[in-house]
C-alpha positions as CSV (number, residue, x, y, z in Angstrom):
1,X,0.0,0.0,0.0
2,X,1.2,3.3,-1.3
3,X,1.8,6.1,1.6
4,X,1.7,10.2,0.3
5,X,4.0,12.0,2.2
6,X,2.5,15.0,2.3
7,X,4.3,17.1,5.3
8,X,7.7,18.5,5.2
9,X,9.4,16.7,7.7
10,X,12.7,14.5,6.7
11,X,12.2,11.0,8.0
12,X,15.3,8.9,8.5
13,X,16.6,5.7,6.9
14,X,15.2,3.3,9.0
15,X,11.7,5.2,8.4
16,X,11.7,5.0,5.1
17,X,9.2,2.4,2.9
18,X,9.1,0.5,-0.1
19,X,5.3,2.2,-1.8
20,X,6.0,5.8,0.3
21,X,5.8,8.8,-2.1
22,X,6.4,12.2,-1.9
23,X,4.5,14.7,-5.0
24,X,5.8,18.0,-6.1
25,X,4.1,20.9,-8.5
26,X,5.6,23.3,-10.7
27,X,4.1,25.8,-13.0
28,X,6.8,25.5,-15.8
29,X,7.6,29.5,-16.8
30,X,9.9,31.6,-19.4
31,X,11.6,32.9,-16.2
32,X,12.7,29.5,-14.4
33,X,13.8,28.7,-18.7
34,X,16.2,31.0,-18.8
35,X,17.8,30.5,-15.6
36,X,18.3,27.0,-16.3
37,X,20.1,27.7,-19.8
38,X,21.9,30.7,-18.1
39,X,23.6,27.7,-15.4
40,X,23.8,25.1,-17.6
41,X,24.8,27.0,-21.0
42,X,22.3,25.1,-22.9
43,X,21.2,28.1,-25.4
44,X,19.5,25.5,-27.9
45,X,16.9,27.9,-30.0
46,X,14.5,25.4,-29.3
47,X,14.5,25.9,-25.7
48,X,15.4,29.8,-26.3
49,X,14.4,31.2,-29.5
50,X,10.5,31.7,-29.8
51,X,11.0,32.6,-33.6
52,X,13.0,29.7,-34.3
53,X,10.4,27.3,-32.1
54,X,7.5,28.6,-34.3
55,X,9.4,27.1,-37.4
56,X,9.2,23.1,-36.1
57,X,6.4,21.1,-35.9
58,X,6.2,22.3,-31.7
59,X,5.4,25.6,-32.8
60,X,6.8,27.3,-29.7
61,X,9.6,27.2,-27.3
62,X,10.2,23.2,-25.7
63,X,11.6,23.2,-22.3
64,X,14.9,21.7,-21.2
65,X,13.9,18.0,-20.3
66,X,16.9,18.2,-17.7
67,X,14.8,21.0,-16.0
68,X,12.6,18.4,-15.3
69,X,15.2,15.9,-13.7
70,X,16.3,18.7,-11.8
71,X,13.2,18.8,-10.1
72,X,13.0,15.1,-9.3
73,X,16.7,15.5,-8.0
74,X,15.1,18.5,-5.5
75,X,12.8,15.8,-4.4
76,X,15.4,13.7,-3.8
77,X,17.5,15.9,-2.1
78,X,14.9,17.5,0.4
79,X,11.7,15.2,1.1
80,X,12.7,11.6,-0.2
81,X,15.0,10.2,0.9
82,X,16.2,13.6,2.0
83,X,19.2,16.0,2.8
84,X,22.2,13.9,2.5
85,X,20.9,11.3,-0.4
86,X,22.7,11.1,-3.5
87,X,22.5,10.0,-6.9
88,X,24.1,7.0,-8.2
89,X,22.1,5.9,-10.8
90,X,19.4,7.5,-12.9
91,X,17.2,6.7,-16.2
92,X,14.8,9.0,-17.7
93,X,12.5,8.7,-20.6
94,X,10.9,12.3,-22.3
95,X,7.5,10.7,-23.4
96,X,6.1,14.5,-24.3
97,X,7.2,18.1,-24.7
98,X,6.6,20.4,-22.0
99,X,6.0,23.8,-22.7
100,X,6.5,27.0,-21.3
101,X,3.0,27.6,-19.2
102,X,2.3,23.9,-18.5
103,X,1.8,22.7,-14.8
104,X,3.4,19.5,-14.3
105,X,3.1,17.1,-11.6
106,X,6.0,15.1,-10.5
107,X,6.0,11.7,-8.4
108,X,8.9,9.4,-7.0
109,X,8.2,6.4,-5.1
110,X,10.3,4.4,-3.3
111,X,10.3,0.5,-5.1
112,X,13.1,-1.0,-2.8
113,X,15.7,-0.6,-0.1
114,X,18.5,-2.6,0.7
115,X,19.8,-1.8,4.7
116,X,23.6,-3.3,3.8
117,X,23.8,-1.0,1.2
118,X,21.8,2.2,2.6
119,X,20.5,2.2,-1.0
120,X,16.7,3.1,-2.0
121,X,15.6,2.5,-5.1
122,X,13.0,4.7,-6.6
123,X,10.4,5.6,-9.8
124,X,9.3,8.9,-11.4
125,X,6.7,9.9,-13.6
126,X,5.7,13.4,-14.6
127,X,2.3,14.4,-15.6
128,X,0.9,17.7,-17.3
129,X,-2.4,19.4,-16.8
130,X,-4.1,17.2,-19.1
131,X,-3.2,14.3,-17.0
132,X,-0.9,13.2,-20.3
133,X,2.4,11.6,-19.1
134,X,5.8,13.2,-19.8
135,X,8.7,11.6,-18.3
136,X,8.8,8.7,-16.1
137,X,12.0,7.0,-15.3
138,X,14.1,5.2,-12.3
139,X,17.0,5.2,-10.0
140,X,18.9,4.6,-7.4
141,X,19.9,6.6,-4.4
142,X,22.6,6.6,-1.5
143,X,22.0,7.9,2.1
144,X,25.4,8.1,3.6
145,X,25.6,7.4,6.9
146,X,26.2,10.3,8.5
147,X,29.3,10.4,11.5
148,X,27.9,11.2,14.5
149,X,29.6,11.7,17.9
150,X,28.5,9.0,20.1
151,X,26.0,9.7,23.1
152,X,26.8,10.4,26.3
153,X,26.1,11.7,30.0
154,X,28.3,13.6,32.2
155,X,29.2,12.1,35.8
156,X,26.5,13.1,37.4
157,X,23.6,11.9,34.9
158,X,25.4,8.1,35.7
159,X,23.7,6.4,38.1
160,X,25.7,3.3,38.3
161,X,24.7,-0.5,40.1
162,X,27.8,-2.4,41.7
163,X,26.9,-6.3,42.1
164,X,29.6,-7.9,44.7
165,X,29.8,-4.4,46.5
166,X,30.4,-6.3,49.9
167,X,33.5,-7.9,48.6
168,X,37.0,-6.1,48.8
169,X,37.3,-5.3,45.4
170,X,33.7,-4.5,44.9
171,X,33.7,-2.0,47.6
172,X,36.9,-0.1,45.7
173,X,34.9,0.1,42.5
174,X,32.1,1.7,44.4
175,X,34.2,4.0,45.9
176,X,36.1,4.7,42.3
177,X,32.8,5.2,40.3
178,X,31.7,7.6,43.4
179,X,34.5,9.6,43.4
180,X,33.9,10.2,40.1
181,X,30.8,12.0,40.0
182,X,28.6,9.0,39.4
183,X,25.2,8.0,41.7
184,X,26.8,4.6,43.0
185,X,24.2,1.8,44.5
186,X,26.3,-0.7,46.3
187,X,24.2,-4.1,45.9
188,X,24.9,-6.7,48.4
189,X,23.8,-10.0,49.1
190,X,25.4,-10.3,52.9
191,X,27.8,-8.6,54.9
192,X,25.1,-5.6,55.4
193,X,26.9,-4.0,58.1
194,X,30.4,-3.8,56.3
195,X,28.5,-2.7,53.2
196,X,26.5,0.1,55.3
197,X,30.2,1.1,56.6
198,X,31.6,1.2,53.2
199,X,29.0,3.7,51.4
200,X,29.0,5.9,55.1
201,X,32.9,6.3,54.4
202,X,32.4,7.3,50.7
203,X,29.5,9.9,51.6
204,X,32.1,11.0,54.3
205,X,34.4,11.5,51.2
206,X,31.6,13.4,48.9
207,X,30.6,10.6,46.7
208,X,27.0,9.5,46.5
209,X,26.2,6.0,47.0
210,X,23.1,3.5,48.8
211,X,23.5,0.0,49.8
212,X,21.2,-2.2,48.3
213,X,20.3,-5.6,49.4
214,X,19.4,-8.2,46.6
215,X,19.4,-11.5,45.7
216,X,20.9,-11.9,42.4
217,X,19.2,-14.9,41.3
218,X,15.7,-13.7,42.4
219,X,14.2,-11.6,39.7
220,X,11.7,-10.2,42.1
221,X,14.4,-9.3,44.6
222,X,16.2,-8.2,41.1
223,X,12.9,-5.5,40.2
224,X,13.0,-4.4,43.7
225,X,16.5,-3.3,44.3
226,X,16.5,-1.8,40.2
227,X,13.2,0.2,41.5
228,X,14.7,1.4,44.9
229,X,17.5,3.0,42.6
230,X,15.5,4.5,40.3
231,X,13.4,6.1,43.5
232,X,16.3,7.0,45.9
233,X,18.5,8.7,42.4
234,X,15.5,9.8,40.7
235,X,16.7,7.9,37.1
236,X,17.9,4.5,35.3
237,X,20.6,2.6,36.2
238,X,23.0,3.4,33.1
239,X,26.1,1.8,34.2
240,X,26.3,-1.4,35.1
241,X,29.5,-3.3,36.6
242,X,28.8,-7.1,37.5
243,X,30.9,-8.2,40.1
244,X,29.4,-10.9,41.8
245,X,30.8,-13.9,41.6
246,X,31.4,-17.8,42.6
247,X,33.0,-18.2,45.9
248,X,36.8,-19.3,45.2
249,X,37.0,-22.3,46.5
250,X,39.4,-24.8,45.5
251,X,37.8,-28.3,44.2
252,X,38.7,-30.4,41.8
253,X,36.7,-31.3,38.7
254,X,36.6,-34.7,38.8
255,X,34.7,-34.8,42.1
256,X,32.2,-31.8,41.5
257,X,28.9,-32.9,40.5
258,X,26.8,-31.0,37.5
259,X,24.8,-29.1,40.3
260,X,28.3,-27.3,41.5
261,X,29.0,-27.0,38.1
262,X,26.0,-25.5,37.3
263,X,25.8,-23.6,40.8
264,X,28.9,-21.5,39.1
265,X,27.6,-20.7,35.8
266,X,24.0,-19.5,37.7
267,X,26.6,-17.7,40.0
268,X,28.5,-16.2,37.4
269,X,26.3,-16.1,34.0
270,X,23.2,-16.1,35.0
271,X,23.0,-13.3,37.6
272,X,24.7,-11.1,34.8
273,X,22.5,-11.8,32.6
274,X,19.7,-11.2,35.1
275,X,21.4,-7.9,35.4
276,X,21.5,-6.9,32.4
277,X,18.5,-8.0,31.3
278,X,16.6,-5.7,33.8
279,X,18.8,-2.6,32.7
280,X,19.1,-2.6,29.2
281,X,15.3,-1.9,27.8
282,X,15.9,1.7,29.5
283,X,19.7,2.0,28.3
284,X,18.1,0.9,24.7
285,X,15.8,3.4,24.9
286,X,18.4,5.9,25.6
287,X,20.8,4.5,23.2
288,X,23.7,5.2,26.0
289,X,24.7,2.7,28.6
290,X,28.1,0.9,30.2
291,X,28.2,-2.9,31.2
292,X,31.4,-4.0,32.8
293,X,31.7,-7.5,33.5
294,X,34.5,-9.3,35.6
295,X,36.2,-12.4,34.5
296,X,39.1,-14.3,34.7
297,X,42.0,-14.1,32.4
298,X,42.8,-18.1,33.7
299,X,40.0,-18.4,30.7
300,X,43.0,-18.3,28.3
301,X,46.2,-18.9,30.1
302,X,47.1,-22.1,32.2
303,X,44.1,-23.0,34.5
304,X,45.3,-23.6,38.3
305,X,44.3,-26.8,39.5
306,X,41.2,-26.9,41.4
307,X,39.9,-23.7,40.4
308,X,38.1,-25.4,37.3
309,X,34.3,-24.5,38.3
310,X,35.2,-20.9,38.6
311,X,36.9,-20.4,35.3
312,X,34.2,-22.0,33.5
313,X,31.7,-20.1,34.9
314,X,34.0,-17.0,33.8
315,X,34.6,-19.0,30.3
316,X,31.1,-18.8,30.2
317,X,30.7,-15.2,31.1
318,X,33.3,-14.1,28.6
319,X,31.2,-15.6,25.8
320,X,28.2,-13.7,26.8
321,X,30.5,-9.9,27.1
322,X,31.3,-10.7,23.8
323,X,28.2,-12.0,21.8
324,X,26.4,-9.2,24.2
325,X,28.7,-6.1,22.9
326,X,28.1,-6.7,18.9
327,X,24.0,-7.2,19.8
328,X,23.8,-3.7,21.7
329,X,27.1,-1.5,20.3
330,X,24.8,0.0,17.4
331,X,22.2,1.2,19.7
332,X,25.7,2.6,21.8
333,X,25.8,0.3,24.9
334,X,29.2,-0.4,25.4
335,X,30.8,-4.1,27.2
336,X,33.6,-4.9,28.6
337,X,35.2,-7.7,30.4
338,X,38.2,-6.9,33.1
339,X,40.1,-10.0,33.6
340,X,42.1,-10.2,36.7
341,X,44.4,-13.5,37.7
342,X,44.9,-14.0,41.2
343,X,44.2,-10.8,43.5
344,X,45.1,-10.2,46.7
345,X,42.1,-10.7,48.2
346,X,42.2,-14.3,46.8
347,X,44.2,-15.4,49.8
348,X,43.8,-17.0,52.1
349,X,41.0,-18.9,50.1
350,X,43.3,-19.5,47.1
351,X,45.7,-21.3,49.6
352,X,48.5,-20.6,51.4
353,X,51.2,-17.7,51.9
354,X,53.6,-19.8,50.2
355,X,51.0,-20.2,46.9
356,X,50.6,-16.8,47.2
357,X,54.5,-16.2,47.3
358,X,54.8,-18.5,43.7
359,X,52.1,-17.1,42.2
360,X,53.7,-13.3,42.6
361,X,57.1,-14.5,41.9
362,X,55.5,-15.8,38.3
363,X,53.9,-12.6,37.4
364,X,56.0,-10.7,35.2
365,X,55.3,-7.0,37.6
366,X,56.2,-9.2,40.8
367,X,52.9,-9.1,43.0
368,X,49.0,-9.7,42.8
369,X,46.6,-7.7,41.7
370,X,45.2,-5.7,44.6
371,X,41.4,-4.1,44.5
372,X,42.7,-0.5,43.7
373,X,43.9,-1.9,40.2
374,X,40.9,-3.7,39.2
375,X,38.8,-0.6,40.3
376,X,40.8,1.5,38.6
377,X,40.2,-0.2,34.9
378,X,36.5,-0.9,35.6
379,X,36.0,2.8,36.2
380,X,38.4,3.9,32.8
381,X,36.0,1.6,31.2
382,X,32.8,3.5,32.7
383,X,33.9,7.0,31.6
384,X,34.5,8.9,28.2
385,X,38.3,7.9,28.0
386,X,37.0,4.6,26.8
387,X,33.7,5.5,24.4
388,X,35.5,3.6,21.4
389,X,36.2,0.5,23.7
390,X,33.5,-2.3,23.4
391,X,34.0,-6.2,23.0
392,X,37.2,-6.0,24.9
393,X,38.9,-8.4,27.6
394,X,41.6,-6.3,29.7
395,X,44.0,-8.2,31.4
396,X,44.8,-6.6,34.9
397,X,46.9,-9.8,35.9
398,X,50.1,-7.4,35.9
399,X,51.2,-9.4,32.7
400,X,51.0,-13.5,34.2
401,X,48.6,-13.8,30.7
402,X,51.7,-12.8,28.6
């Protein structure tokens, strides 16, 4: 079904229709005549000369038919597709003369368009005021895409959602996206009190920041803590860091059953994608928002021995950062995976000082990771320094993934 676009306003690519159409009218007139062969230089006495015209079977002066694809081209140009389009292909066919005094109506509609290409295909017919045909014709035009500075919000418009705020390192990414500028909500799932203490000493430093219970693999508990942002900062979570993880305990494969197995990928995979799940119809919307993800970078490198539930939960969550960033980057949500190897905080429950010791002593910077460095990278990822970074795993293993 054919639509007649009949007000002035430009629609975009993704509006435009195969069967829309867009109509102009012009009264054809000596004066617009002479202009044209004044530009172009086409003095033919045909088009210029009334006493020569009167000689030929026309009898009086023919207008340019280029006059006439100039019109269609203003079509093109202004209402459909619109400022920006251009020409790459064109075919006209002069059925009739038009004369000096005739009002001719001009048509394009839009026949096809290909999204790879950004490429509409279109036909044109021209009719005088006796309803006769003149020219008709096809083409095909381009709509470059236009470069465009990507979206963003200023510190202060980010309200951010920490999962795994009650661990060590999770409390020093709160306190890095606080400081700044950002609305922080420190999501917990025990430890209360030490979470409570740990947004107190933020506010104590100027940040802004709420604990907030929730149970990551309740959706319910999920829509309530995501509400009781929205209410205490008054807008969306648009930054999201997923924390939260598997507890790291050592076991060894061969003795874990499928539910332990599966308790780590719900642990890590699912409650992220719970996460994001419940954030990203309002950072869609927008067509801004940040996901940072935390894995392991023991998904690539040598696996320690009886850490294998963890890593493939993190294998696991990997795959998702990835397959999620090329779904969401053209609607200009950005995700990012920080990878860390052992941390400080790993110890004791990663084993003993002397495992600690070796797995320092094999890192090519000489020590762990502590919860500074990861919060440090997780927060570059959340600002503006890193608006062209999506899809990426950084290493903050102080180079044992070399």
């Amino acid at each position: 079904m054919s639509t007649l676009i009949q007000d002035t306003r430009t629609l975009s690519f993704e509006e435009i229709q195969p069967g829309q159409k867009v109509t102009v009218v012009k009264e054809i007139t000596a004066e617009a005549v002479d202009k044209f062969a004044e530009v172009s230089g086409d003095d033919n006495p045909l088009h210029m000369d009334s006493a020569f015209a009167a000689t030929t079977p026309f009898r009086r002066r023919v207008v340019h038919g280029v006059l006439l694809a100039s019109y269609v081209s203003t079509l093109v140009g202004t209402r459909l597709p619109g400022p920006g389009s251009l020409w790459n292909q064109q075919s006209f066919r002069w059925k009739l003369p038009v004369f000096i005094g005739d009002r001719i109506e001009i048509t394009l509609t839009v026949t096809h368009k290909s999204e790879g290409t950004r490429t509409v295909s279109v036909e044109v017919q021209a009719v005088n005021q006796d309803g006769k045909v003149v020219m008709d014709g096809e083409g095909a035009v381009t709509i470059p895409e236009v470069r465009r500075k990507a979206e963003s919000t200023g510190p202060a418009e980010r309200a951010a959602f920490v999962s795994g705020a009650n661990t060590e390192t999770g409390a020093q990414i709160v306190r890095a996206l606080a400081l700044a500028g950002m609305k922080v909500a420190a999501c917990y799932a025990s430890d209360a009190a030490q979470t409570e203490a740990t947004c107190e000493s933020i506010r104590g430093e100027g940040g802004k920041v709420i604990p907030v219970p929730a149970d990551l693999s309740d959706p319910e508990s999920l829509r309530s803590a995501f509400a009781l942002v929205e209410q205490h900062f008054g807008a969306d979570v648009n930054v999201l860091v997923n924390h939260a993880g598997y507890p790291l305990v050592p076991k060894e494969l061969r003795s874990a059953g499928w539910n332990e197995i599966q308790g780590a990928l719900d642990a890590e995979l699912r409650a992220t994608i719970e996460c994001c799940n419940a954030v990203l119809p309002a950072m869609l919307a927008r067509k801004w928002g940040v996901i940072v993800n935390t894995g392991s970078v023991f998904t690539d490198a040598l696996p320690p021995l009886g850490f294998g539930m963890n890593i493939i939960g993190k294998a696991a969550l990997k795959a998702y950062t990835r397959c999620l960033a090329a779904e969401v980057g053209p609607s200009g949500i950005r995700v990012n995976l920080v990878s860390t190897g052992f941390a400080e905080t790993d110890f004791p429950a990663a084993g003993s000082d002397r495992v600690r010791k070796l797995q320092a002593m094999q890192t090519p910077l000489r020590r762990l990771a502590t919860p500074e460095d990861i919060a440090g990278t997780v927060a570059y990822l959340c600002s503006d320094a890193a608006q062209f970074v999506t899809g990426a795993d950084i290493p903050v293993c102080g180079g044992i993934a070399i």
